[in-house]
C-alpha positions as CSV (number, residue, x, y, z in Angstrom):
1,X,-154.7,23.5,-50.4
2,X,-155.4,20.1,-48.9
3,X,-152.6,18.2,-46.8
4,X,-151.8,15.2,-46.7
5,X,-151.2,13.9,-43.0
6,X,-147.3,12.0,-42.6
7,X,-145.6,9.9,-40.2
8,X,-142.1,8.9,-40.0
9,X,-140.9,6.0,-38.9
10,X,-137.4,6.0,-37.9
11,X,-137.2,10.0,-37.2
12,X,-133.6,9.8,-36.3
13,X,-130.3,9.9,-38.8
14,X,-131.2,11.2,-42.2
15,X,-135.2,12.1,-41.1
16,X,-134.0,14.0,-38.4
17,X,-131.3,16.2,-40.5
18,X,-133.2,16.3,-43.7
19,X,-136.2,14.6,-44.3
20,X,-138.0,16.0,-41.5
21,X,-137.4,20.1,-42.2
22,X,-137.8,19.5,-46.0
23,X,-141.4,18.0,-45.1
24,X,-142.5,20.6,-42.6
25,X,-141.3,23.4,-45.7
26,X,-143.6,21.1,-48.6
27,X,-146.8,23.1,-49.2
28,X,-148.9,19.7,-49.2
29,X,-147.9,18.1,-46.4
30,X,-148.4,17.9,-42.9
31,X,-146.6,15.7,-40.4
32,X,-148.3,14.7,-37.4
33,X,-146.2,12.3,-35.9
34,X,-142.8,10.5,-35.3
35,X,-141.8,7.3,-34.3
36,X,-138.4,6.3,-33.2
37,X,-137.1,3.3,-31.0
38,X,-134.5,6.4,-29.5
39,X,-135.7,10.0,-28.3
40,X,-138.8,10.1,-30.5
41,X,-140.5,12.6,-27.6
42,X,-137.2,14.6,-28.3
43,X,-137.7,14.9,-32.1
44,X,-141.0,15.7,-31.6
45,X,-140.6,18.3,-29.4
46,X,-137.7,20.2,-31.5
47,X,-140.1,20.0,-35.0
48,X,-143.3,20.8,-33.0
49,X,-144.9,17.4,-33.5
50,X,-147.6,16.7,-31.8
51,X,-147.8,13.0,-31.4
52,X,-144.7,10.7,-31.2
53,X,-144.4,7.0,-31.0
54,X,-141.8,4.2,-29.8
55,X,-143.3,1.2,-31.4
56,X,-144.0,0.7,-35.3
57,X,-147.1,-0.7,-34.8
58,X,-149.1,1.7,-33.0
59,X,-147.7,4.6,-35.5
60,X,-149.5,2.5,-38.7
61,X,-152.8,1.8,-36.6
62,X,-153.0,5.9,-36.1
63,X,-156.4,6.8,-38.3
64,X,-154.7,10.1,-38.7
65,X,-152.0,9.4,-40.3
66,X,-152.3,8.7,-43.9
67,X,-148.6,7.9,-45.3
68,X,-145.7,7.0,-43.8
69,X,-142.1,8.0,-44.6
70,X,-139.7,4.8,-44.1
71,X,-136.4,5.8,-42.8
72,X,-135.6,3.0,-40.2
73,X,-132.5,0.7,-41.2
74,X,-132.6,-0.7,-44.4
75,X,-132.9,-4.5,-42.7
76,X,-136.2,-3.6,-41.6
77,X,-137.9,-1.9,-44.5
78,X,-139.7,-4.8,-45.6
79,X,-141.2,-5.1,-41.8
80,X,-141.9,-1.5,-41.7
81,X,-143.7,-2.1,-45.3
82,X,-145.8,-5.0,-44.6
83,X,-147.0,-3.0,-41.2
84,X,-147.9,0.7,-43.1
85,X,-149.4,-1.1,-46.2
86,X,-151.7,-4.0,-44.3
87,X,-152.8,-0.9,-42.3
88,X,-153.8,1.3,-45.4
89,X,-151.1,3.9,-45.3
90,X,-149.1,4.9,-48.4
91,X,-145.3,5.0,-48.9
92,X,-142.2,6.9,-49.1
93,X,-139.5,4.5,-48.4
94,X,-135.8,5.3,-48.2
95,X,-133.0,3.9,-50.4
96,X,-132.7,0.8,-50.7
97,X,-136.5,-0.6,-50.7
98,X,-135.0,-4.1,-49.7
99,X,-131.5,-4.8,-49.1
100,X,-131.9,-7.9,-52.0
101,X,-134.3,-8.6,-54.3
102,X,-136.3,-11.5,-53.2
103,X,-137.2,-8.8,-50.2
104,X,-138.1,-6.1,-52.9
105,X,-140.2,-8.3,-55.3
106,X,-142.1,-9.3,-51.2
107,X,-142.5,-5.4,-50.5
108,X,-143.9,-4.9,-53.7
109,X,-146.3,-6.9,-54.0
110,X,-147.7,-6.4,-50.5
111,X,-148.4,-2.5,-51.6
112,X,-150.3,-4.2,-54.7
113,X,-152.4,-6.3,-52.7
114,X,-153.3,-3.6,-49.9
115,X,-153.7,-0.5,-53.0
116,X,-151.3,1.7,-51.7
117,X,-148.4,3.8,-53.3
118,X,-145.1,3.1,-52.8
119,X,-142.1,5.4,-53.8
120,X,-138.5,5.4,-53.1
121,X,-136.4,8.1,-51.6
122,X,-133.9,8.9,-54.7
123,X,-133.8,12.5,-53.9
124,X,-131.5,13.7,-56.3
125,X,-133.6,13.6,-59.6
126,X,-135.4,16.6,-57.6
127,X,-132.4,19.1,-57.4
128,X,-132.4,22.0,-59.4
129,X,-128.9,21.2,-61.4
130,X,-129.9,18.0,-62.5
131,X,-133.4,18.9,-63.5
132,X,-131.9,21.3,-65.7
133,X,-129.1,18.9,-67.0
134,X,-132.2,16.6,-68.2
135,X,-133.7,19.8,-70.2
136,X,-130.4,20.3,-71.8
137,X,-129.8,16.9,-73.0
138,X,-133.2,16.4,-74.0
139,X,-132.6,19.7,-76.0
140,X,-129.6,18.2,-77.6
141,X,-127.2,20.9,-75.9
142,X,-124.6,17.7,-75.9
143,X,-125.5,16.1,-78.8
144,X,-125.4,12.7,-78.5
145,X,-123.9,11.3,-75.0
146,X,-121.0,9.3,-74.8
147,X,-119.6,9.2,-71.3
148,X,-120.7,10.5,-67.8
149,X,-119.2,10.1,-64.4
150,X,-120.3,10.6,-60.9
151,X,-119.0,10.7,-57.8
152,X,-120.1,10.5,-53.9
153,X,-117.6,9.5,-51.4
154,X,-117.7,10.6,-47.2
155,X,-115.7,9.5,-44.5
156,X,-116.9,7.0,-42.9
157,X,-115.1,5.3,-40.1
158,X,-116.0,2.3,-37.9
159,X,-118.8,3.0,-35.8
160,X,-120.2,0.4,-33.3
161,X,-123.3,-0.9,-34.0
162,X,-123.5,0.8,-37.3
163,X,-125.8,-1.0,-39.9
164,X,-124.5,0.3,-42.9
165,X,-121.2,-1.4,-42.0
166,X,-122.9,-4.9,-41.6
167,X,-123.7,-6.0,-45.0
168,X,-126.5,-8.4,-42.9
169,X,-128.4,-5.2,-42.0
170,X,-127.3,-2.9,-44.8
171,X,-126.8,-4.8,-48.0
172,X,-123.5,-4.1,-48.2
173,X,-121.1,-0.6,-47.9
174,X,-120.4,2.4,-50.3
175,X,-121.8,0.5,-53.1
176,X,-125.4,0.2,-52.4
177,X,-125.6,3.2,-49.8
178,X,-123.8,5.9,-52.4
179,X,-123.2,4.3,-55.8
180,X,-126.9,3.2,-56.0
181,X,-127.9,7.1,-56.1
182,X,-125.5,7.7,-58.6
183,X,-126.6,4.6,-60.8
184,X,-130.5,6.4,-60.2
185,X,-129.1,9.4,-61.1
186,X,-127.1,8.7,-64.6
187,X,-130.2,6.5,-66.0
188,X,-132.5,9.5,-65.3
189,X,-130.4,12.2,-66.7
190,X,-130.7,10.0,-70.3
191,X,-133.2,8.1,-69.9
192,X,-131.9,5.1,-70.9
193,X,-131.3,2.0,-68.5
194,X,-127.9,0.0,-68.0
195,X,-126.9,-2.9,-70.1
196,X,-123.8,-4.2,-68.3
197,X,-122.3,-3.7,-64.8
198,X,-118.8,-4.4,-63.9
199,X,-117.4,-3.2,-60.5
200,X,-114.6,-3.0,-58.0
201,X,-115.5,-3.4,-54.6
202,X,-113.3,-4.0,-51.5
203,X,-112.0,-2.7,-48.2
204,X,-108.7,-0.4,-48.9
205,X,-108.9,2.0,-45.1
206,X,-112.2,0.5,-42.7
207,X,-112.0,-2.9,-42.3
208,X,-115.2,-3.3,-41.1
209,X,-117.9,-6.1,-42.8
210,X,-119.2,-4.0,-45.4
211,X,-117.2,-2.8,-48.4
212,X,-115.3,0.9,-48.1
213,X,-114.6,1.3,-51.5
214,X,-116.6,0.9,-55.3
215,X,-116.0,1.8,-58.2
216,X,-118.6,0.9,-61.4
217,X,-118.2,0.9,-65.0
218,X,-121.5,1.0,-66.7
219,X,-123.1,0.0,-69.9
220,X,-126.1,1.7,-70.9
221,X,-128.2,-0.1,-73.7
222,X,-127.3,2.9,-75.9
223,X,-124.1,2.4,-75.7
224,X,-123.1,5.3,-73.4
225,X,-120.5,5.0,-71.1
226,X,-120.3,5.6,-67.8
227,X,-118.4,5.1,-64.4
228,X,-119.4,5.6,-60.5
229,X,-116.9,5.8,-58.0
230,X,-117.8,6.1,-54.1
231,X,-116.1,5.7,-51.2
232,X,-116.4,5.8,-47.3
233,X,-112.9,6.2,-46.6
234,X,-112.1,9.9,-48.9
235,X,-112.5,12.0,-46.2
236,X,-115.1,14.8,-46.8
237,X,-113.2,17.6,-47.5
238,X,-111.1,16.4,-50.1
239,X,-114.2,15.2,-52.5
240,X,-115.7,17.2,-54.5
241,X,-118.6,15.6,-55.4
242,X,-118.2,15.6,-59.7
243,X,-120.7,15.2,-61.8
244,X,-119.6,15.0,-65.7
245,X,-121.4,14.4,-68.9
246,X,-119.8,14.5,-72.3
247,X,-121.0,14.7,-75.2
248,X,-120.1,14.9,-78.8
249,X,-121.3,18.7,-78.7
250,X,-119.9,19.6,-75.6
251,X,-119.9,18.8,-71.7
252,X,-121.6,19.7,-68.7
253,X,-119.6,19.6,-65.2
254,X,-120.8,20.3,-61.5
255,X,-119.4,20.2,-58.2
256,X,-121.4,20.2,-55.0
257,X,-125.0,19.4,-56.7
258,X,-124.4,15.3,-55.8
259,X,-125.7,14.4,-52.3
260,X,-127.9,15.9,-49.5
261,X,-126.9,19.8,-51.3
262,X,-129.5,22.4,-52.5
263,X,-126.6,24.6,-54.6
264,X,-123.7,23.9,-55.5
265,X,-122.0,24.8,-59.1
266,X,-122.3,24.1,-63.0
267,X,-120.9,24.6,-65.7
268,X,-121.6,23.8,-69.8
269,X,-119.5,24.3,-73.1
270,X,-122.1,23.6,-75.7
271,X,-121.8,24.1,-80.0
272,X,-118.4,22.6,-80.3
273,X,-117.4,19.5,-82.3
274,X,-118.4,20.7,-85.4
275,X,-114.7,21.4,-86.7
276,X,-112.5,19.3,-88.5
277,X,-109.6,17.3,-87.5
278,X,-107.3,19.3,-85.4
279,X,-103.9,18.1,-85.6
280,X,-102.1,20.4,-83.0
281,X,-104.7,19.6,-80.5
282,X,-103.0,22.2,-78.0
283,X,-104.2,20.6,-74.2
284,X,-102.8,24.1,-72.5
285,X,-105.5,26.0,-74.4
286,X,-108.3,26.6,-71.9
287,X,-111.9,25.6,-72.8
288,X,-114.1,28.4,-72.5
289,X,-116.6,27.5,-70.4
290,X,-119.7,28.9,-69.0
291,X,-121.7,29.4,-65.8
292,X,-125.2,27.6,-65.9
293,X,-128.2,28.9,-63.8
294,X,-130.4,26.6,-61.9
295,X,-133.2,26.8,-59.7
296,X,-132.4,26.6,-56.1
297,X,-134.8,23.6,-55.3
298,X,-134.5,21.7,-51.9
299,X,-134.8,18.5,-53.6
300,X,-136.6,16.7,-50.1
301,X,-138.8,19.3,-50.2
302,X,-139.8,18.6,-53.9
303,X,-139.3,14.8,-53.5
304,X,-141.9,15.2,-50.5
305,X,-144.7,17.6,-52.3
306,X,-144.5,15.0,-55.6
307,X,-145.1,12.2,-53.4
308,X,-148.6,14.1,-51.5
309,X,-149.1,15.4,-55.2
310,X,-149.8,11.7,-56.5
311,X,-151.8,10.4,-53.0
312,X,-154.2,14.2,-53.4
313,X,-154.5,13.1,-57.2
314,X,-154.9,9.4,-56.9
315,X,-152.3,9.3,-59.5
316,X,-149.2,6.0,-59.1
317,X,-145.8,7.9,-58.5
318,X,-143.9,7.6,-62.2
319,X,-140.8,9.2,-60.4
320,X,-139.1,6.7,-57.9
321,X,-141.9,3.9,-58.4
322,X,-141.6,0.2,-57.6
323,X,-140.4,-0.6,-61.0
324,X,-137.3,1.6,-60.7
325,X,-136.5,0.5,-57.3
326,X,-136.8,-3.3,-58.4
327,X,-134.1,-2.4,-61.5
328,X,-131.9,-0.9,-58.8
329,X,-132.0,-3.9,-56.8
330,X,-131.2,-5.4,-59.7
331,X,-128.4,-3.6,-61.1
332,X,-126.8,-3.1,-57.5
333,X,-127.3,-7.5,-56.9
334,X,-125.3,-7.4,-60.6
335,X,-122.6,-5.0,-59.4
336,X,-121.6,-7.1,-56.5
337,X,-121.5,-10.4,-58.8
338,X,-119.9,-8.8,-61.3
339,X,-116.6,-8.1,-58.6
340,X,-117.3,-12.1,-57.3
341,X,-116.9,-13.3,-60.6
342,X,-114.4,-10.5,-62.6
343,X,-116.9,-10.8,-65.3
344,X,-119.1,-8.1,-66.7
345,X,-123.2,-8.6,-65.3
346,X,-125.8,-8.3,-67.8
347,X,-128.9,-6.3,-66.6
């Protein structure tokens, strides 16, 4: 099977505890070298990476290397775009592309002009649970969906010299870092895009620039319903990570499936809501639900092999493209206006 050669710019933070091992397990992929402004002879050494750089610009002029994964800062994507496309490479970029989106719409069309891919790191579409979440609601398991909610929240205190707590380097706090996957997440599970944003944002615990606390109602152009709440001051243990859908046929729940997990559990109740008026409605009755199986899928892993799959087939990634990640610029911009002006943002 052919492999396609990787680099990684910014091996540190989430390449260095994720990224990096799901890439060296993806059958397609090979990664030959790391650059990081910090210890990137280190990382190299503990993955068994040959070649290792300090400096952006002499990782994108390496003729071996054929795409890059972007996992620098999110104030320097667009930088670390313009260098891998004008040098031919194609693109993995983590969330967010841009951190607004005049940058996106710039880092776009650069990977137009130069014919390379470009395709964002929303991981969690790849996990097994939620793959199988899609199969049920396109099966019409929950009949026709009415509400959904997701959660994501860590603990997050202040850090010097942490960019996600500068909105100047990171776009802002919990809302774009967390409640971004999570608005990714609920549009893929029904395939249907967001209408209307309205959200909460603000600084309850860390009173750092960046926001510590969202929470989102959405509008989906169905009509579906759906809030997002994350945080970065719940401390870790006491979140659980819920992921609900409702529908007028039953529900699906999970805990531990949202986030950086390959398990995790699920749940369903499915074939209900066919009765009549029930006047007694007894809330101490328990609903009987049941285990769901899914496939144990390290979803960098999978995000990694689809991402060499379309470069070995010549084929645009339709999973995570520029399109999406423009809309999610988009809808995240909305979000924050939405809190500036107490009105509801149409998308």
């Amino acid at each position: 099977m052919r492999k396609v050669n990787m680099g990684v710019i910014g091996a540190g933070g989430i390449a260095k505890r994720r990224s990096i091992p799901g890439m060296l397990d993806a059958k397609n992929i090979k990664v030959v070298a790391v650059m990081d402004v910090i210890g990137a002879k280190k990382i190299a050494d503990e993955f068994k990476i040959d070649k290792y750089y300090e400096k952006e610009e002499d990782m994108v002029k390496d003729e071996e290397v054929e795409c890059i994964y972007i996992a620098s800062p999110a104030f320097l994507h667009l930088k670390h775009i313009k260098l891998s496309a004008e040098n031919g490479k194609h693109i993995l970029c983590e969330k967010p592309l841009c951190i607004n989106l005049k940058d996106g719409k710039k880092a776009v069309e650069i990977c137009k002009k130069n014919n390379v891919f470009i395709q964002e790191g929303y991981m969690m579409k790849f996990h097994g649970a939620h793959k199988k979440i899609k199969q049920l609601i396109e099966e019409g398991k929950l009949g026709r969906i009415v509400y959904m909610r997701a959660q994501l929240s860590c603990w997050y205190p202040p850090i010097e010299g942490a960019w996600r707590q500068d909105p100047k380097k990171g776009g802002g706090g919990s809302l774009i870092d967390m409640a971004t996957h999570l608005y990714d997440l609920l549009e893929f599970l029904i395939d249907k895009k967001v209408k209307r944003v309205s959200a909460i944002t603000n600084n309850l615990v860390h009173f750092y620039k960046s926001e510590d606390s969202s929470t989102t109602l959405l509008e989906f152009v169905d009509g579906t319903h759906a809030t997002v709440d994350s945080f970065f001051c719940i401390p870790d243990e006491a979140s659980k990570t819920r992921l609900e859908i409702y529908g007028s046929k039953g529900a699906i729940l999970t805990e531990g499936t949202i986030g950086q997990s390959i398990g995790g559990k699920m749940e369903g109740i499915f074939g209900v809501g066919e009765g009549g008026y029930d006047a007694i409605q007894s809330k101490d009755k328990i609903p009987q639900f049941e285990e769901i199986p899914f496939e144990k899928i390290n979803p960098y892993t999978a995000e990694f092999e689809y991402f060499a799959d379309c470069i070995i087939n010549g084929k645009k990634p339709e999973i995570n493209n520029e399109e999406n990640a423009l809309h999610v610029i988009k809808l995240t911009e909305s979000a924050y206006k939405s809190y500036k002006t107490k009105k509801f943002i149409s998308i």
